[in-house]
C-alpha positions in Angstrom: 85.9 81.8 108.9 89.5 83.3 108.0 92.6 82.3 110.6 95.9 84.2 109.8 98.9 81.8 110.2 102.0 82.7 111.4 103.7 83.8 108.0 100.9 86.6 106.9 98.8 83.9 105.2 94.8 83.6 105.5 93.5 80.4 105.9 90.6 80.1 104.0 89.0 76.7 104.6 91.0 73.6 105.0 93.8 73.5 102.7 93.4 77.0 100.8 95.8 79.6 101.2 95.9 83.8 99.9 99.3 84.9 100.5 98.9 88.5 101.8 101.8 90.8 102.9 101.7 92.7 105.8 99.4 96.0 105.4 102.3 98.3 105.4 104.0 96.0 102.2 100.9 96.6 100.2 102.1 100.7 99.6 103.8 101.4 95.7 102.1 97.6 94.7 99.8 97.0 92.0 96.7 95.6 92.9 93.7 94.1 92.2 89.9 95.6 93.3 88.0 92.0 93.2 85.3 94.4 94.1 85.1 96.6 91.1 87.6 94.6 89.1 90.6 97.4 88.4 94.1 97.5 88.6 95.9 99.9 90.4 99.1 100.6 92.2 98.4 101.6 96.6 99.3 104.9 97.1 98.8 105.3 101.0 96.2 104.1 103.8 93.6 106.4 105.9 92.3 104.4 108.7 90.9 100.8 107.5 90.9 102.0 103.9 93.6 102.1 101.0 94.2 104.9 98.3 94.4 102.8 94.9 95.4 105.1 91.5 95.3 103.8 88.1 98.1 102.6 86.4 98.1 105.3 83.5 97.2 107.9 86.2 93.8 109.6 87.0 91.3 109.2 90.2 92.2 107.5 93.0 89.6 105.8 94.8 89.6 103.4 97.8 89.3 99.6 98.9 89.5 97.5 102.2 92.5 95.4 102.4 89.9 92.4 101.9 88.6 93.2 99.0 92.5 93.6 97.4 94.6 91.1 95.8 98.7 91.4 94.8 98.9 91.1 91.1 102.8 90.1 90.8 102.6 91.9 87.4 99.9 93.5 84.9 99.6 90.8 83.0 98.1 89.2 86.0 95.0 90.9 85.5 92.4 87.9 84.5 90.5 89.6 82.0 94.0 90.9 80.6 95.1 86.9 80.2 91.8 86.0 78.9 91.1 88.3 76.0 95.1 87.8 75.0 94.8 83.6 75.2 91.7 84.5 72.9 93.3 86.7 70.5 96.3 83.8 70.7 94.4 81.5 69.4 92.0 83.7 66.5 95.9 84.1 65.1 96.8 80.7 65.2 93.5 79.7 63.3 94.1 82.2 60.9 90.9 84.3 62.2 92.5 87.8 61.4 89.4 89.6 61.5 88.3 88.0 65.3 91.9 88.8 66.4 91.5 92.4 65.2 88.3 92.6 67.4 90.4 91.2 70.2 92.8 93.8 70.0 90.2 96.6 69.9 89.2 94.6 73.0 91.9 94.7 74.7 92.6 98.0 74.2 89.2 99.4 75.3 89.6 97.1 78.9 92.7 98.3 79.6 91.6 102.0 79.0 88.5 101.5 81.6 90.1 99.1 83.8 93.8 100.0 84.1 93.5 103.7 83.1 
């Protein structure tokens, strides 16, 4: 059960909190879908629903205000931060050819997920 406290935060159980800003600060941030996992920036809000666009451009498409979270920058994004700790450390071990594939990696997420 979620219980909004007095400074825009949801409680989430006991001793969790998701800091979430008022519905009308959400417009020109980038976001998170936790439901489809992409990155996008809100464009506007019909009814219960907001308009998220890719980064790079393209199709909007929309979310519930539940189902988004405030990235305070791209590199947020959790796949983004895993596949570059990865590639980070294939480098650092000298494994050029597995940090190549991360790259390609990389690349290819954010083209489907942040494109």
């Amino acid at each position: 059960m979620h219980s909004t406290t007095s400074g825009g935060a949801i409680r989430t159980g006991p001793s969790k909190q998701v800091d979430t800003p008022p519905p009308e600060g959400l417009i020109g941030r980038v976001v998170i879908d936790t439901t489809c996992k992409r990155v996008g920036r809100v464009m506007g809000k019909e009814g219960p629903k907001y308009q998220l666009r890719p980064l790079r451009g393209g199709r909007e498409w929309e979310a519930s205000q539940r189902d988004i979270e405030v990235l305070s920058t791209l590199s947020g994004c959790p796949q983004c931060v895993g596949i570059k700790s990865a590639r980070a450390r294939a480098s650092a071990e000298g494994r050029t050819n597995a940090a190549s594939l991360l790259t390609v990696a990389l690349g290819r997420h954010e083209r489907s997920a942040h494109s």
